[in-house]
C-alpha positions, 0 to 999 in steps of 0.5 A: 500500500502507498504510504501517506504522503509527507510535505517538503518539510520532511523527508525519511529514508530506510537506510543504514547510518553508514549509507546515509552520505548516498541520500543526503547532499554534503554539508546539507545538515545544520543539527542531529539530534539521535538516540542509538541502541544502547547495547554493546552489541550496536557500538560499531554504529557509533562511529558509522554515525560520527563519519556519516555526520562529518559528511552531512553536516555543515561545518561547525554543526552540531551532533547530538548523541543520547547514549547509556552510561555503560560504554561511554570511553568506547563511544567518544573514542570512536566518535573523536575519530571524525568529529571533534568533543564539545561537551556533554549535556545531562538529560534528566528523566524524572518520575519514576522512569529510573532504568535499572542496570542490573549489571551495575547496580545503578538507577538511572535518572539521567543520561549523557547527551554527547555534544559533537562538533563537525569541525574540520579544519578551523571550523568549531561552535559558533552558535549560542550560548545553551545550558547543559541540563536538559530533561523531559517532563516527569513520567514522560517517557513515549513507547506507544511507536517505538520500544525505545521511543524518548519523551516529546517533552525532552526532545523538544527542550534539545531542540529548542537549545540546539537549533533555529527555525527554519534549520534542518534537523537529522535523526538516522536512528529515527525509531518512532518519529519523536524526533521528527514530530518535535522539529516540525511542531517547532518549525525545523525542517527534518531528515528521519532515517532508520534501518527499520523499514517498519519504524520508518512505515510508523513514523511517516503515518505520525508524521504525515497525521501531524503534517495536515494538522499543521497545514488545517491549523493554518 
């Protein structure tokens, strides 16, 4: 069946993080904003993703990664491999959404946001000022599209610090939308992508719902 048609504002493709530099134009990319697995299993992703966002993004965009507290050395080790460390923002769950790692003994209000520049050559952060704690609204986690789906809450306040109107916002590890809903919603333009055919499926029906909403809201 034919999926319901999205606007010029959005665009998602099935594919890869690694193949993503074949659908997108270079340097056409001002923001990502993405939530990878967390799993040991998907670190190789990590750096798939840092040398795709060398690739995509403008020089001196930034690149966003939501990531678990678990393999954090292995992560930047193999990001600063094509983009340059910033900073890492705090990205507060309140409520009772405490994941529990059995493994470590932890509960976990709180995730690292690694803050990545595209910075080749002389090309470093020129945008604004932004504080470094973010969070989602208590007990707002969003698992209705996605196992892993993140709150629109949260989302919306990294947006709002990390990106203008009128920008262009990328989320190769697209899931349920979330990411997109909240960039349209804030009037960002908006590249989803996922290995997941279905999630794409998923995420295009949300988005093309939100899309009319936009468009009958005037």
């Amino acid at each position: 069946a034919d999926l319901p048609a999205l606007d010029a504002r959005c665009r998602l493709v099935t594919a890869h993080v690694a193949t993503l530099t074949e659908h997108l134009e270079p340097g056409s990319i001002d923001c990502i904003l993405t939530d990878p697995p967390y799993p040991r299993g998907f670190l190789p992703v990590y750096e798939d993703l840092a040398r795709t966002a060398a690739g995509v993004l403008k020089p001196g965009g930034t690149c966003l990664v939501m990531v678990g507290q678990s393999y954090l050395p292995e992560i930047i080790a193999a990001m600063t491999r094509h983009l340059r460390y910033h900073w890492t923002v705090a990205y507060l769950t309140p409520g009772g959404q405490a994941t529990q790692l059995w493994d470590r003994k932890v509960n976990t209000f709180w995730k690292p946001v690694l803050w990545f520049v595209n910075a080749a050559g002389e090309d470093d952060y020129a945008g604004d000022w932004v504080g470094d704690v973010a969070r989602s609204e208590p007990n707002d986690n969003d698992k209705r599209f996605h196992h892993w789906g993140q709150s629109e809450s949260g989302m919306a306040d990294l947006v709002r610090r990390f990106s203008a109107a009128g920008e262009t916002l990328l989320d190769p590890f697209l899931g349920g939308g979330t990411t997109g809903v909240v960039a349209l919603s804030l009037d960002r333009l908006f590249v989803g992508a996922d290995i997941d055919a279905k999630a794409v499926e998923t995420s295009r029906i949300r988005l093309a719902a939100l899309t009319r909403e936009m468009v009958h809201a005037g």
